[in-house]
KEKE-3310 file (N, C-alpha, C; in steps of 0.2 Angstrom, whole numbers, plus 5000, padded with zeros to 4 digits):
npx = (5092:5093:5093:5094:5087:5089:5086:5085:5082:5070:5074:5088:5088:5093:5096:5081:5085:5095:5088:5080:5089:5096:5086:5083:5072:5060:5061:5050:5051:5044:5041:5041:5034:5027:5024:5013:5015:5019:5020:5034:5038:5025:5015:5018:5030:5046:5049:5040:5041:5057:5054:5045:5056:5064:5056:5051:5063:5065:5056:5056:5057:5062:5056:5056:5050:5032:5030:5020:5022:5036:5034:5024:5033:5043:5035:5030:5041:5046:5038:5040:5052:5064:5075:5085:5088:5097:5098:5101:5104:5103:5101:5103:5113:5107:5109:5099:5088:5087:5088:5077)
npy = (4485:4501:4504:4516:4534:4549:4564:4581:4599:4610:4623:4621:4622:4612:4608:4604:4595:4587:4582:4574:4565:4559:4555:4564:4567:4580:4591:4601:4616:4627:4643:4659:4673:4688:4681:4673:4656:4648:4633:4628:4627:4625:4629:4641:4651:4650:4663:4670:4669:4675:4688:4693:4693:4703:4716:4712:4712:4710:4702:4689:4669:4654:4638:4619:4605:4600:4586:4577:4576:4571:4560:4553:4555:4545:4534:4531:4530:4518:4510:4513:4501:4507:4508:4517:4533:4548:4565:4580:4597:4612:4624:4632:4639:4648:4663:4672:4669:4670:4661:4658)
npz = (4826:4834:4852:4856:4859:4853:4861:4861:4870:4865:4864:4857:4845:4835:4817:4807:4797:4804:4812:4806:4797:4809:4819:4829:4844:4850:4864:4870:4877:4890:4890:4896:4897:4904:4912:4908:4900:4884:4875:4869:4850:4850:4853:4855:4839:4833:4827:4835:4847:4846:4840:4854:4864:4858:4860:4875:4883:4898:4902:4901:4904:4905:4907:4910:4904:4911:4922:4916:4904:4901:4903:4896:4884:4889:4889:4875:4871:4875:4871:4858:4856:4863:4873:4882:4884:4878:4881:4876:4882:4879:4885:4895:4890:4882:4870:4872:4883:4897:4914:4929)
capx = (5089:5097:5088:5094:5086:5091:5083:5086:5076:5067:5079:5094:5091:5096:5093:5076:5090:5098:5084:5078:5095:5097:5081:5081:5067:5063:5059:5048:5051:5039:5044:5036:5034:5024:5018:5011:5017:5020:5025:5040:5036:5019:5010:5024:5034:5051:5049:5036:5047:5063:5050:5042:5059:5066:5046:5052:5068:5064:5050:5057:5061:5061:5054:5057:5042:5029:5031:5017:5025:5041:5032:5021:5038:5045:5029:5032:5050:5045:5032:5045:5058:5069:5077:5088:5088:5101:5097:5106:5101:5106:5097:5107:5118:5106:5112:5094:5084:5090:5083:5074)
capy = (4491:4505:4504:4524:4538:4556:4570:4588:4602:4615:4630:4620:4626:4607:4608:4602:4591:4582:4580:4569:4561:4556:4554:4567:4570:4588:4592:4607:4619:4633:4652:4664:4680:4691:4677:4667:4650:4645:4627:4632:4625:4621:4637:4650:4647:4653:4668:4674:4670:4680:4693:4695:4692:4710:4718:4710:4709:4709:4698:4681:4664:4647:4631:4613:4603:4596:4579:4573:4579:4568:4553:4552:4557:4538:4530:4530:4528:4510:4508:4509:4497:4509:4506:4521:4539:4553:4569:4585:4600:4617:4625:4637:4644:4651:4670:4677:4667:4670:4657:4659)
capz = (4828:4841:4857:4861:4856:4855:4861:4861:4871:4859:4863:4854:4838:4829:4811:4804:4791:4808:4818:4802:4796:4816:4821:4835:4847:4852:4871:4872:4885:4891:4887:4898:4895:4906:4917:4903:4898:4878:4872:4861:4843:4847:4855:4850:4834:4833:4824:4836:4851:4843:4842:4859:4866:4858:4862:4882:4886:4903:4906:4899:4905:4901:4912:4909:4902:4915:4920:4913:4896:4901:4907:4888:4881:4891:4887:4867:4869:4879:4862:4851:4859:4866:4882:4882:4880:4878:4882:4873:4885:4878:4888:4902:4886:4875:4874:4873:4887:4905:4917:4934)
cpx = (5092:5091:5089:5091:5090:5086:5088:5079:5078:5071:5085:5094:5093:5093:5088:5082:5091:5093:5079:5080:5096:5094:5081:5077:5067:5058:5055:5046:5045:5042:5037:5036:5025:5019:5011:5016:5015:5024:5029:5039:5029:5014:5015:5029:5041:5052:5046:5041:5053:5058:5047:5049:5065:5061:5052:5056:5069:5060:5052:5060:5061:5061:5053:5048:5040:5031:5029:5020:5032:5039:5029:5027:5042:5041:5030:5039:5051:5041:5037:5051:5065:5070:5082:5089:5093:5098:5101:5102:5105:5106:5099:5111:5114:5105:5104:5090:5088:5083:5082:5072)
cpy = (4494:4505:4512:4527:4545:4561:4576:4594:4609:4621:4628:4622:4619:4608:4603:4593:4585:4579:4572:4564:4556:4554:4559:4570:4577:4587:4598:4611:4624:4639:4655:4670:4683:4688:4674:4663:4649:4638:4629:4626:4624:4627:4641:4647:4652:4658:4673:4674:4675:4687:4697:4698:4700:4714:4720:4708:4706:4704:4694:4678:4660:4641:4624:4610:4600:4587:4574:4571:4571:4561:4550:4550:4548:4535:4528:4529:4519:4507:4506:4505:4502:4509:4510:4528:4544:4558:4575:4592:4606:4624:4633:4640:4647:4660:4673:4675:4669:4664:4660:4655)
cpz = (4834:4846:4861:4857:4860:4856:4864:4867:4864:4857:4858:4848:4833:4822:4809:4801:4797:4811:4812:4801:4803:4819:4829:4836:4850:4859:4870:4879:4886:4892:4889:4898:4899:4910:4914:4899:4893:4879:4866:4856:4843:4850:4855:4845:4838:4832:4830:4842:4851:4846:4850:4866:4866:4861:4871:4883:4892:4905:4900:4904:4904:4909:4907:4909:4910:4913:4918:4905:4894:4902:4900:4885:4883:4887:4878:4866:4873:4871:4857:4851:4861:4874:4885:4880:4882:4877:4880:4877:4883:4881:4891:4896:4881:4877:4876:4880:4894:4909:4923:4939)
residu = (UNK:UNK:UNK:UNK:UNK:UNK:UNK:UNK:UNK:UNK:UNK:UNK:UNK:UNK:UNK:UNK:UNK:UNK:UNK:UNK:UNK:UNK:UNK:UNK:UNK:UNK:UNK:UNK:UNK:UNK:UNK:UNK:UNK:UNK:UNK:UNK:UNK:UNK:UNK:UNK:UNK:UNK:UNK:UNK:UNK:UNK:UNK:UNK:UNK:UNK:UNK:UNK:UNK:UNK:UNK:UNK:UNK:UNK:UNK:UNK:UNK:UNK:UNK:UNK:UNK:UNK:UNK:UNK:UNK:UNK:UNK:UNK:UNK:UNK:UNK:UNK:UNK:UNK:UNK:UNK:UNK:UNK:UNK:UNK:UNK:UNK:UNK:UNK:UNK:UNK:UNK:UNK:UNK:UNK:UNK:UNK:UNK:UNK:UNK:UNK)
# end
């Protein structure tokens, strides 16, 4: 058994297919829009995001999960025997988000 796991954050877009075949974790970032905070996949889907994103081109940006988020996110990955994690962060290149 591999002791790495992969994770990705939420903006990367990895196909549903890979993330199955490979087992990669998805990191959920926070998408703000107008001075309200969504978790991307879990309080805004991708469609709606896309959407509010032409709506507010102005008023987005993206923040890295809380660290309680990261700390859970360790805690399961010690549960499952993994002793290792790699991190895919795509983060700073996606054309539509600007950070802040």
């Amino acid at each position: 058994m591999t002791k790495v796991r992969i994770f990705a954050d939420s903006i990367s877009d990895i196909p549903q297919e890979w993330m199955t075949k490979y087992h990669i974790g998805i990191v959920p970032l926070y998408i703000v829009f107008e001075g309200q905070s969504y978790l991307d996949r879990i309080e805004m889907d991708t469609h709606e995001m896309y959407r509010r994103v032409e709506d507010q081109a102005s008023c987005r940006k993206l923040q890295l999960p809380h660290p309680p988020i990261l700390s859970k996110l360790s805690a399961q990955l010690l549960k499952m025997g993994k002793t290792y994690c790699l991190s895919v962060c795509l983060l700073s290149y996606h054309p539509l988000i600007r950070m802040h």
